[in-house]
C-alpha positions in Angstrom: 151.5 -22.9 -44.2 154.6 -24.3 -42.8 154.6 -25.3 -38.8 157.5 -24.7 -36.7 159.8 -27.6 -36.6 161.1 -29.3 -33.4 164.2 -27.0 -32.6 162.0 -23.9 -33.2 159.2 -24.9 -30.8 162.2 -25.6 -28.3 163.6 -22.0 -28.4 160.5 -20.0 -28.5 159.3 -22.5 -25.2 162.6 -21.3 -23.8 162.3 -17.7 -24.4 158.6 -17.2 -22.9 160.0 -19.4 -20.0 162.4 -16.6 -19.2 159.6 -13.8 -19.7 158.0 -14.2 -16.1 162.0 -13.9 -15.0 162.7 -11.1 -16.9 159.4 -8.7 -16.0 161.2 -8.7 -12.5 164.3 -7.6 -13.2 166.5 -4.3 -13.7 169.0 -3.1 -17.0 169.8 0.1 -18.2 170.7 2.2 -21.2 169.2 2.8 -24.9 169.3 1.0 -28.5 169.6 3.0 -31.9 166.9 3.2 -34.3 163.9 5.4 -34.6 161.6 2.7 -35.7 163.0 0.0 -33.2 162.7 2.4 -30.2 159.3 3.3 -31.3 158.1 -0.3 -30.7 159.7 -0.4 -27.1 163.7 -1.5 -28.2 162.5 -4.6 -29.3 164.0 -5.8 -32.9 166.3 -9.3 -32.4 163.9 -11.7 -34.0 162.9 -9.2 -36.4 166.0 -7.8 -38.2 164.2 -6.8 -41.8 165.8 -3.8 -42.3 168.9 -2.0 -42.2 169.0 -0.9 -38.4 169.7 -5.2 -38.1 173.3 -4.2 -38.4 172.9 -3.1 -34.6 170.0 -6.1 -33.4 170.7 -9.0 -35.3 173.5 -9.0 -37.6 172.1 -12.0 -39.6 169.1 -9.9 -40.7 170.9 -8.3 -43.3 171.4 -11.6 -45.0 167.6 -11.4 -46.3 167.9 -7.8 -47.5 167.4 -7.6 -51.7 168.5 -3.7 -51.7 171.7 -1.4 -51.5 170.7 1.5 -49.6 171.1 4.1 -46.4 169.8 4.8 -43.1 170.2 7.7 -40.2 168.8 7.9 -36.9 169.6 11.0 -34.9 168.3 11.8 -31.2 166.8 15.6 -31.0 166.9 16.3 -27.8 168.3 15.0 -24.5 171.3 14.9 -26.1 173.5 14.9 -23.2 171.6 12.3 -21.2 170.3 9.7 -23.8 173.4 7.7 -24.6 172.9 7.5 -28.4 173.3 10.6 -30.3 173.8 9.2 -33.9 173.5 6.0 -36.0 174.3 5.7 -39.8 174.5 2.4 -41.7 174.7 1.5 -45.6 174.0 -1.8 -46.5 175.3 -4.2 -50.3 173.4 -7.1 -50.9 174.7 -9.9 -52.8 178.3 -9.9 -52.6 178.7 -13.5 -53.7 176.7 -15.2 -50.7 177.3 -12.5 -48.8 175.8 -9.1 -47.6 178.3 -6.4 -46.2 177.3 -3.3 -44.4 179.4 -0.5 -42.9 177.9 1.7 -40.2 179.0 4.4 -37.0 177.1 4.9 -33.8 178.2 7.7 -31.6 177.7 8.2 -28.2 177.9 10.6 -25.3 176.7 11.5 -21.8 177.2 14.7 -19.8 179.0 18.1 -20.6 182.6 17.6 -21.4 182.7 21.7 -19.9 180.5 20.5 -16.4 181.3 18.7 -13.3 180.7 15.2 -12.9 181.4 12.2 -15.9 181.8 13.4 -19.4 182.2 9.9 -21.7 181.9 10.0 -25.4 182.8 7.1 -27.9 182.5 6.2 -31.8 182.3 3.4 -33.0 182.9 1.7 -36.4 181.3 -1.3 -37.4 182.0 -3.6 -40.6 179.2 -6.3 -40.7 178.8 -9.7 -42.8 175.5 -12.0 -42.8 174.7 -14.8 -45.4 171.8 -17.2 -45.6 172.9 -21.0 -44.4 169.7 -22.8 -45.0 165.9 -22.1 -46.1 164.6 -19.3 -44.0 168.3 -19.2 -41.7 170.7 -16.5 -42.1 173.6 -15.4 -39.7 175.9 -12.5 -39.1 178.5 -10.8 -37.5 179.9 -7.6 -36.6 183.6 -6.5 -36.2 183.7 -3.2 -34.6 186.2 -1.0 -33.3 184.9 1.5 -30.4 187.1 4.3 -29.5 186.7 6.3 -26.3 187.0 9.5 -24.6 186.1 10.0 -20.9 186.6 12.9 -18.3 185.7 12.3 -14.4 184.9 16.1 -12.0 188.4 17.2 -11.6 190.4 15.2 -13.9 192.1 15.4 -17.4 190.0 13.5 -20.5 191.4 10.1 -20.8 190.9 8.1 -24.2 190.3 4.2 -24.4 189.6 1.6 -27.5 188.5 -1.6 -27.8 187.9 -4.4 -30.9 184.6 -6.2 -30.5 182.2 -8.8 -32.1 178.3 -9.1 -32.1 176.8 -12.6 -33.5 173.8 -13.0 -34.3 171.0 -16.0 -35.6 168.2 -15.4 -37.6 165.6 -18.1 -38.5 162.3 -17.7 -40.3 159.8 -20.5 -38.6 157.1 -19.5 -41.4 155.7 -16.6 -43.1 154.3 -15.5 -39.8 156.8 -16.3 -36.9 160.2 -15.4 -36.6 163.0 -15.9 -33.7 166.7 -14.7 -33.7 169.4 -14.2 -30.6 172.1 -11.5 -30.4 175.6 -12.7 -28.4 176.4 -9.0 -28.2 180.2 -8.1 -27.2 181.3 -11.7 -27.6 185.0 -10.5 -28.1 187.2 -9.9 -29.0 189.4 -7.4 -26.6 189.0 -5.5 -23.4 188.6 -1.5 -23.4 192.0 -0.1 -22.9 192.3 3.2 -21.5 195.3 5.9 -22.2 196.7 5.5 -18.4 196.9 1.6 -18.8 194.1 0.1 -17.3 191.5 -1.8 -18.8 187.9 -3.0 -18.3 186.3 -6.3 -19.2 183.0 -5.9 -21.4 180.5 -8.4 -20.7 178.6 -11.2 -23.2 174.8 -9.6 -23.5 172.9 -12.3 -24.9 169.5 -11.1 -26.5 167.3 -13.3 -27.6 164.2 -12.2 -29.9 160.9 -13.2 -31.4 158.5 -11.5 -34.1 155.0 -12.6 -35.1 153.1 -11.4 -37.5 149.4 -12.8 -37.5 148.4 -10.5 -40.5 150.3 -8.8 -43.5 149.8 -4.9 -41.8 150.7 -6.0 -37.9 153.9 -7.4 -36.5 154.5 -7.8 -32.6 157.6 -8.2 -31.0 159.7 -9.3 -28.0 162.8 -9.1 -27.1 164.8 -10.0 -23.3 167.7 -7.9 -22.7 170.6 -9.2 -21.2 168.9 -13.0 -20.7 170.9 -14.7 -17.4 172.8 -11.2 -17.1 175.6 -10.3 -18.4 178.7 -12.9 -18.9 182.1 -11.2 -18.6 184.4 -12.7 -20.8 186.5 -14.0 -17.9 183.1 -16.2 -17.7 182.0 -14.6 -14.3 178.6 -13.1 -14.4 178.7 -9.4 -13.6 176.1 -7.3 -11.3 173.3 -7.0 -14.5 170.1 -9.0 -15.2 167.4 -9.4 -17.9 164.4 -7.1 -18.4 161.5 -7.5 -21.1 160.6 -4.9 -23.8 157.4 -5.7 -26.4 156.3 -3.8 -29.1 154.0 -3.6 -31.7 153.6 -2.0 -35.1 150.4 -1.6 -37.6 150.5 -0.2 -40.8 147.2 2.0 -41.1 147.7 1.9 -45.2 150.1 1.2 -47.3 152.0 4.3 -46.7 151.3 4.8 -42.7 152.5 2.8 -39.8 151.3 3.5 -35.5 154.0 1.9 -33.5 153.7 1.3 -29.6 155.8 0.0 -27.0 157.2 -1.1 -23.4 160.8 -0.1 -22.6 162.1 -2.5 -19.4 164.1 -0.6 -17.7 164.7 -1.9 -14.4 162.4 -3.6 -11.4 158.7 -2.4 -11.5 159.5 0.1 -14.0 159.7 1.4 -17.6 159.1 3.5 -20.3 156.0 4.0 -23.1 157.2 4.4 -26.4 155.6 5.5 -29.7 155.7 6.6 -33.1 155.0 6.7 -36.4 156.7 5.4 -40.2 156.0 6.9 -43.2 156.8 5.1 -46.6 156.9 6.4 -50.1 158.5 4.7 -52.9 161.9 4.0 -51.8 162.3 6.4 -48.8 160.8 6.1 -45.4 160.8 8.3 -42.3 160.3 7.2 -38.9 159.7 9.2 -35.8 160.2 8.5 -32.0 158.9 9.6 -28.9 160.5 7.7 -25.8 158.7 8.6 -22.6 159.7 9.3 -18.7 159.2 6.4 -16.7 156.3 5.1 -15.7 157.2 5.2 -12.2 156.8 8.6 -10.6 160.4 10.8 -10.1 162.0 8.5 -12.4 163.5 10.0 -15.7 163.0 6.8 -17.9 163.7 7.8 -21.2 163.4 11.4 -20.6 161.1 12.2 -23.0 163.0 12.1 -25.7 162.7 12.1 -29.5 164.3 10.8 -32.0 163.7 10.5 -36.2 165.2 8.2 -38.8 165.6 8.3 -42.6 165.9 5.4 -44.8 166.9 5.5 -48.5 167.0 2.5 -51.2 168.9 2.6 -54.7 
C-alpha cells in the first residue's frame, strides 16, 4: 500500500491543526445532498459521486458513468435554505468530465412579513485528472435572485461566480481535497443598483476509509473565515462537521453525523442509502440543535435519488 508523500502529510498536518480552532467557532446555513447531510455536511475530501458538483468540483473527474441525481427537502421548506438540487453528470469528454446542475433556494413567505429571498442557480462544471490519483475542477455559475424586505416591493439581483476545487487520492484508503468556494467572479447586483460583495469560503476536506464498507469524514467550513474579494475578511469563522458512513451489506448503508453550527452548538444528523443495480436512494434526517431553544436544523428531512446509464 502506497504512503502519503511529503505534500500530503503537510496538508492533512495542517487541516487537524485547524480542528481544535474550528470546534470553537460559529457559521451558518445548509449544503445540498441527502447523502452528504446525512453524514453531518461533510463531503470536500470525498467527492465520489455526483453531488461533488456542489463540494469539490474535481471529484467528478474520477466518475466512469453518465447519469442523474435529485435531492429535495420535505419539509421546513420555508426555513431550510435549500429546497432543490439536480445535477447530470458526462464522463469522458476528451480529458474532461462536464456536468450541468440547478440548486434552488428560498427562505420565508414571499405573502408574510419579514424577509422573503429566493434564488436559482445554474451551474456548468468541468474537472479532469492532472496526475495519478489528482483531479481538479471548477464551477461557472450564474445565481439569479429575488428578495422582498416587510413593507417593501420584491427586488431581483444576479451574480456570475466560480467554485475551485482539488482532489488528491493519498492511497486507496485516505483522501483530501479543498473547495475555494465563490472565488469570483462578480458581485451580486440588485435591480435598484447596489451590490454586495460575496466572500472566498475556503473548505478544506479529508476522507478515510480504514475498511472497504466504512468511510469517515471531515470537513472545516469556512477555514480563516470568509475572505471578501476586496481581500478583507468579513464577520464569519470556521466550524467542524464529521461524519461517518457504513455499509451494513452490499445494498444498505447507516450514516451519522455532526453538523457545526455555531459556538458550543450543533446538529445530529442521520440516514440511510439504499443501492440497487444502478439506482440508489438516500434519506436524511437533520436534527434541532443540540443546544436547548435552538432550532438547528429544524428537524428536517430530506431524500435523494441517483440514477446511472
Amino acid at each position: 500500500m502506497a504512503r502519503p508523500g511529503k505534500c500530503g502529510l503537510c496538508l492533512i498536518i495542517a487541516i487537524l491543526a485547524i480542528v481544535i480552532v474550528a470546534c470553537a467557532s460559529e457559521c451558518a446555513w445548509a449544503c445540498v445532498g441527502a447523502r452528504q447531510m446525512a453524514m453531518g455536511g461533510t463531503f470536500v475530501g470525498i467527492a465520489d459521486d455526483m453531488s461533488a458538483v456542489y463540494w469539490n468540483p474535481a471529484g467528478i473527474a474520477m466518475l466512469d458513468q453518465r447519469g442523474f441525481h435529485v435531492t429535495t427537502t420535505l419539509s421546513n421548506r420555508d426555513t431550510y435554505n435549500y429546497d432543490d438540487f439536480l445535477v447530470c453528470i458526462w464522463p469522458e469528454h476528451g480529458d474532461l468530465t462536464v456536468g450541468l446542475s440547478l440548486i434552488r433556494e428560498h427562505l420565508g413567505e414571499f405573502a408574510a412579513s419579514g424577509r422573503y429571498q429566493a434564488a436559482d442557480w445554474f451551474i456548468c462544471s468541468i474537472a479532469t485528472v492532472v496526475a495519478e490519483g489528482l483531479s481538479v475542477g471548477a464551477n461557472f455559475r450564474y445565481e439569479n435572485y429575488s428578495m422582498r424586505l416587510m413593507g417593501e416591493d420584491s427586488m431581483a439581483g444576479s451574480r456570475f461566480g466560480l467554485d475551485v476545487g482539488l482532489l488528491y487520492h493519498v492511497n486507496s484508503k485516505l483522501s483530501i481535497g479543498c473547495l475555494l468556494q465563490d472565488a469570483g467572479l462578480s458581485e451580486l447586483y440588485w435591480d435598484d443598483g447596489s451590490s454586495e460583495r460575496i466572500g472566498i469560503n475556503i473548505r478544506p476536506g479529508i476522507g478515510y476509509r480504514p475498511n472497504p464498507h466504512t468511510l469517515i469524514a471531515l470537513d472545516i467550513y469556512n477555514i480563516g473565515g470568509r475572505v471578501s474579494s476586496s481581500g478583507e475578511y468579513e464577520n464569519d469563522t470556521p466550524c467542524l462537521r464529521v461524519g461517518v458512513e457504513r455499509w451494513l451489506t452490499p445494498n444498505v448503508a447507516a450514516r451519522f453525523g455532526y453538523y457545526g453550527i455555531r459556538l458550543g452548538e450543533g446538529a445530529v444528523t442521520y440516514g440511510i442509502g439504499l443501492h440497487v443495480g444502478r439506482y440508489s436512494v438516500d434519506y436524511a434526517y437533520l436534527d434541532v440543535a443540540t443546544v436547548p431553544g435552538h432550532t438547528g436544523l429544524g428537524g428536517t428531512h430530506q431524500i435523494g435519488v441517483t440514477a446511472k446509464f
